[in-house]
C-alpha positions in Angstrom: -36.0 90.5 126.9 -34.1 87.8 127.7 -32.0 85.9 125.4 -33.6 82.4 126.0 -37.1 83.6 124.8 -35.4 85.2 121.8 -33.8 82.3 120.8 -36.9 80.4 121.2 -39.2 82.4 119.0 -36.4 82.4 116.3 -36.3 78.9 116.4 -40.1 78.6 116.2 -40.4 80.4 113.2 -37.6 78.5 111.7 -39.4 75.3 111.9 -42.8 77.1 110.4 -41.3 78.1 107.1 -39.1 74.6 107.1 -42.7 73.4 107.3 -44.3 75.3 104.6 -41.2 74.7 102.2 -42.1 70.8 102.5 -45.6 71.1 102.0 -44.6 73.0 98.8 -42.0 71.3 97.6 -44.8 67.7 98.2 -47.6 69.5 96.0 -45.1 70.1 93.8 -44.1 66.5 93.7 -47.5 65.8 93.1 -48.2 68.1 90.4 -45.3 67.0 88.5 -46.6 63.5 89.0 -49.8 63.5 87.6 -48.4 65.6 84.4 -45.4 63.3 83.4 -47.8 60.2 84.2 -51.7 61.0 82.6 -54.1 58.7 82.6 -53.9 56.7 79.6 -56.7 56.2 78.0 -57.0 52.1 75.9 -57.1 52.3 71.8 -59.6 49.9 70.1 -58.5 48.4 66.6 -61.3 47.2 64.3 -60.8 44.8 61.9 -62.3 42.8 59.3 -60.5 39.4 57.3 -61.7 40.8 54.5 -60.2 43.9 54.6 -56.4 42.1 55.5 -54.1 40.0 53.5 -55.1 36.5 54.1 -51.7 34.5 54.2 -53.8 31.0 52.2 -57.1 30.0 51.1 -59.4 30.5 54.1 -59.9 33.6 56.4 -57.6 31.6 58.9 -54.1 33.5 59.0 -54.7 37.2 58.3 -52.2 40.4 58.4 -52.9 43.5 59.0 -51.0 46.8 58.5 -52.4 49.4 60.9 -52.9 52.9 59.6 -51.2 54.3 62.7 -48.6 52.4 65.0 -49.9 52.0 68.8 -47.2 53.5 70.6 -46.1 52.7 74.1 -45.8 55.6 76.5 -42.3 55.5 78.3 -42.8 53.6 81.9 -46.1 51.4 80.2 -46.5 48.1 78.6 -49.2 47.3 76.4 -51.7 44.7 76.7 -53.6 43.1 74.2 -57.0 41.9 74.1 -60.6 40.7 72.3 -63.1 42.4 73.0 -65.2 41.5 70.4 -65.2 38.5 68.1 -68.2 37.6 65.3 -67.6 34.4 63.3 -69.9 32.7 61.1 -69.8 29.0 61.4 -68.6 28.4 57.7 -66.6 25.1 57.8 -67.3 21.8 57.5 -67.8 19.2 59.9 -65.5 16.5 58.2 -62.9 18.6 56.4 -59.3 18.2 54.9 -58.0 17.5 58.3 -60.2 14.4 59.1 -61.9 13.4 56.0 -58.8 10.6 55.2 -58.7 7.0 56.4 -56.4 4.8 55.6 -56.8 1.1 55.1 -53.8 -1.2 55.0 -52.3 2.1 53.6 -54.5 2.8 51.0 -56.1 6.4 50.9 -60.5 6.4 51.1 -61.4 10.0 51.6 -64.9 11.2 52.5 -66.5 14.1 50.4 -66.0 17.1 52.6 -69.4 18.7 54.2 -71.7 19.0 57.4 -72.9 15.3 57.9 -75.7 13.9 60.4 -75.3 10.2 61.5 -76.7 8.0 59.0 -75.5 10.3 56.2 -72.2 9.5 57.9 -72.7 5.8 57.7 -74.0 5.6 54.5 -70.9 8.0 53.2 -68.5 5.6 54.8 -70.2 2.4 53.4 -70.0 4.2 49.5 -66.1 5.0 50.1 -64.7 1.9 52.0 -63.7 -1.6 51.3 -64.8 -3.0 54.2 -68.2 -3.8 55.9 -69.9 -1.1 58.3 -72.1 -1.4 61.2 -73.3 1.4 63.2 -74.4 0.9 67.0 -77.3 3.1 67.8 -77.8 2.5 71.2 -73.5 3.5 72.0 -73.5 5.6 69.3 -70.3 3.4 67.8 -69.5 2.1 64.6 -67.6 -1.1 63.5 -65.5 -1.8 60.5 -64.9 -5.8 59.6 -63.9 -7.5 56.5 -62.9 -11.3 55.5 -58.8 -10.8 55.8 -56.8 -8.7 58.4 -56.5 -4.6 57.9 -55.3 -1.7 59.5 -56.6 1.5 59.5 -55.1 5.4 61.0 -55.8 8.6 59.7 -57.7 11.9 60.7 -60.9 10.0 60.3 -60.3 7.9 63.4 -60.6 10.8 66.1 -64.4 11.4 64.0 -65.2 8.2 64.3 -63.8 7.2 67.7 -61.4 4.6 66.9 -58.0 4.7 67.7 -55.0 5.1 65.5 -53.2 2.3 63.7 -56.4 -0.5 65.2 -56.1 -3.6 63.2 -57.8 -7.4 62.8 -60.8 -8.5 61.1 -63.4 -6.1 63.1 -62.3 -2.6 64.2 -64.5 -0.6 66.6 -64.9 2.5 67.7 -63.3 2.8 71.8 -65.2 6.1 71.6 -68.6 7.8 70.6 -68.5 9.3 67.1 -67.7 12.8 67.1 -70.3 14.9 65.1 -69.6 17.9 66.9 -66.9 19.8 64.9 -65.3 22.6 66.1 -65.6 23.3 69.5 -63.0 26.4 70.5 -61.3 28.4 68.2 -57.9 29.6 69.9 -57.2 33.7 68.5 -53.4 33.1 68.0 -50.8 36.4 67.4 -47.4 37.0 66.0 -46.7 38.7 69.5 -45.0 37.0 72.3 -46.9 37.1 75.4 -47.2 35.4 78.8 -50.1 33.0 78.8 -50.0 29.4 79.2 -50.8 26.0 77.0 -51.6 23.0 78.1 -51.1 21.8 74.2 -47.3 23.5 74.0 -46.2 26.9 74.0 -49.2 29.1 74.0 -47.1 32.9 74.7 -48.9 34.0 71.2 -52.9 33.2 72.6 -54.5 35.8 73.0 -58.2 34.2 73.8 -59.9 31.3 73.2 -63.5 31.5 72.0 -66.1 28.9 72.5 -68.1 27.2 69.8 -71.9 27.0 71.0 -73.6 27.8 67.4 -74.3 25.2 64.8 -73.3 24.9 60.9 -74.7 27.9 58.8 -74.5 29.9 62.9 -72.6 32.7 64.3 -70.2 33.1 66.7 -70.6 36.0 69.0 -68.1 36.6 71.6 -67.9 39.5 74.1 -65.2 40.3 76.6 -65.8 44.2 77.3 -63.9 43.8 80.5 -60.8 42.4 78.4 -59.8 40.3 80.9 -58.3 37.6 78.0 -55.3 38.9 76.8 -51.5 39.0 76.4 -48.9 41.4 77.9 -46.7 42.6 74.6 -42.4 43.0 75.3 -42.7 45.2 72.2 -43.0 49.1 72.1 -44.8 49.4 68.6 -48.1 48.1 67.7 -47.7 48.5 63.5 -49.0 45.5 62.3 -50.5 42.6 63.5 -50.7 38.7 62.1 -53.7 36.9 63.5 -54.1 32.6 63.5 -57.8 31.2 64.3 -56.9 27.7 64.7 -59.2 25.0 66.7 -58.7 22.8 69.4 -56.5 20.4 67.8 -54.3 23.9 67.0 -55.4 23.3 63.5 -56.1 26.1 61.1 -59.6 27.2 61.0 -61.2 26.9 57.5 -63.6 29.5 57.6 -64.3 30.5 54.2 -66.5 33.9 55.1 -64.8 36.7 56.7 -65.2 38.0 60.2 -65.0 40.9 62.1 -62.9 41.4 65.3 -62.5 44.8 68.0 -58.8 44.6 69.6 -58.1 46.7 72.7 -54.6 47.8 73.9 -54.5 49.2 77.7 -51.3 50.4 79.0 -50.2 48.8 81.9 -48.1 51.3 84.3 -44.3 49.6 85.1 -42.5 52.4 86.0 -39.9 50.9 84.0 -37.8 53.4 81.8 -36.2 52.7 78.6 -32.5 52.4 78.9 -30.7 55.1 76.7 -26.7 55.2 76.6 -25.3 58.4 75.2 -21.9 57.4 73.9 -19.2 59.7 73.7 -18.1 61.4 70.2 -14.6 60.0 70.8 -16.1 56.3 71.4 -18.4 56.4 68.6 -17.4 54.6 65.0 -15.6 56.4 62.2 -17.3 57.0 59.2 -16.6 54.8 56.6 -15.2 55.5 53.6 -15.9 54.2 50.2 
């Protein structure tokens, strides 16, 4: 047999089992793949304002310990979502936040409560000094007296007239504003990555629109969690949560509501850095 041939069918079989040793050693790849990186499956949290520590008077700023941290999987980031909101509509239309006005610095404050127009006029014409007139056709009012005044406070944006305004007649440059609350902003202690048109808005998590009237409930439903906030931290133990509305004020609801939180993990691939130091670089013990 000549040698040629002989080499040739050596090297032929080499090139068959370098073949087969890839393919192995590429399953294997695989195999170890899929067991260091499962997929992971999102945890719901369920809570209920009654159930945390509410950090004032109204179910507005609540904390909640978790019985059991959420822990980031090495190479994952969590992210952090509402999937469920329900919210009775339990404050007031005019409430401590707009229920001042001030007249040549003098405090008039309006009994706090759900008001409808002319309950709202005749409220304002018991607890001012001055004259009122209410536009039905524009839906404005106007404030006059006999001798110049100035009026500001939260009461303005309600009734559509603009801060610090002053002569003998005041009006409204805008409808009145019977609507109340008409988002409520889900705020957490986490920092995240969304964006604020009103300032820094990294802690939002969602904001929920207000459709229901007084006495109504708020339902809101994202199952696809698409509303959310990408955590930096590893450790989901407890979480502080802010309903505030669109002015980024606190929400005075004075009933409790529930909430479902979901966490995904997001695959980075990203490892946590660990630096073994040396017994010789490490500190001596101290001594007392």
């Amino acid at each position: 047999m000549p040698s040629s041939f002989s080499n040739s069918e050596k090297f032929k079989r080499s090139c068959t089992k370098n073949k087969c040793r890839t393919r192995t050693r590429r399953t294997q790849t695989l195999m170890s793949a899929e067991e260091i990186t499962p997929r992971m499956q999102p945890v719901e949290i369920y809570l209920n304002s009654k159930n945390g520590t509410r950090l004032g008077t109204y179910h507005d700023k609540v904390f909640f310990n978790l019985p059991r941290p959420v822990i980031s999987p090495e190479g994952y980031q969590m992210y952090l979502s509402v999937q469920s909101f329900t919210c009775p509509v339990s404050w007031y239309i005019v409430h401590s936040n707009n229920c001042t006005l001030f007249v040549n610095d003098v405090p008039y404050v309006l009994p706090w409560g759900n008001y409808k127009i002319v309950d709202l006029v005749n409220a304002l014409k018991l607890s001012l000094p001055l004259n009122v007139f209410y536009n039905s056709i524009n839906n404005k009012v106007t404030l006059s007296s006999g001798a110049y005044f100035n009026v500001y406070g939260g009461l303005c944006r309600l009734l559509g007239i603009a801060e610090g305004s002053g002569g003998m007649t005041v009006t409204s440059l805008h409808t009145i504003d019977l609507t109340g609350v008409n988002s409520i902003y889900v705020v957490s202690n986490f920092t995240g990555n969304n964006i604020d048109s009103a300032g820094p808005g990294q802690t939002v998590i969602c904001r929920v629109p207000v459709t229901e009237p007084p006495l109504g409930v708020v339902q809101y439903s994202d199952q696809a969690c698409y509303a959310g906030i990408i955590m930096s931290d590893d450790v989901l133990s407890s979480i502080e949560l802010t309903l505030e509305d669109e002015d980024r004020l606190p929400l005075q609801a004075t009933i409790f509501w529930e909430m479902t939180l979901q966490v995904s993990f997001i695959k980075t691939g990203i490892k946590r850095m660990v630096v073994d130091r040396p017994a010789g670089l490490q500190a001596p013990p101290t001594i007392i």
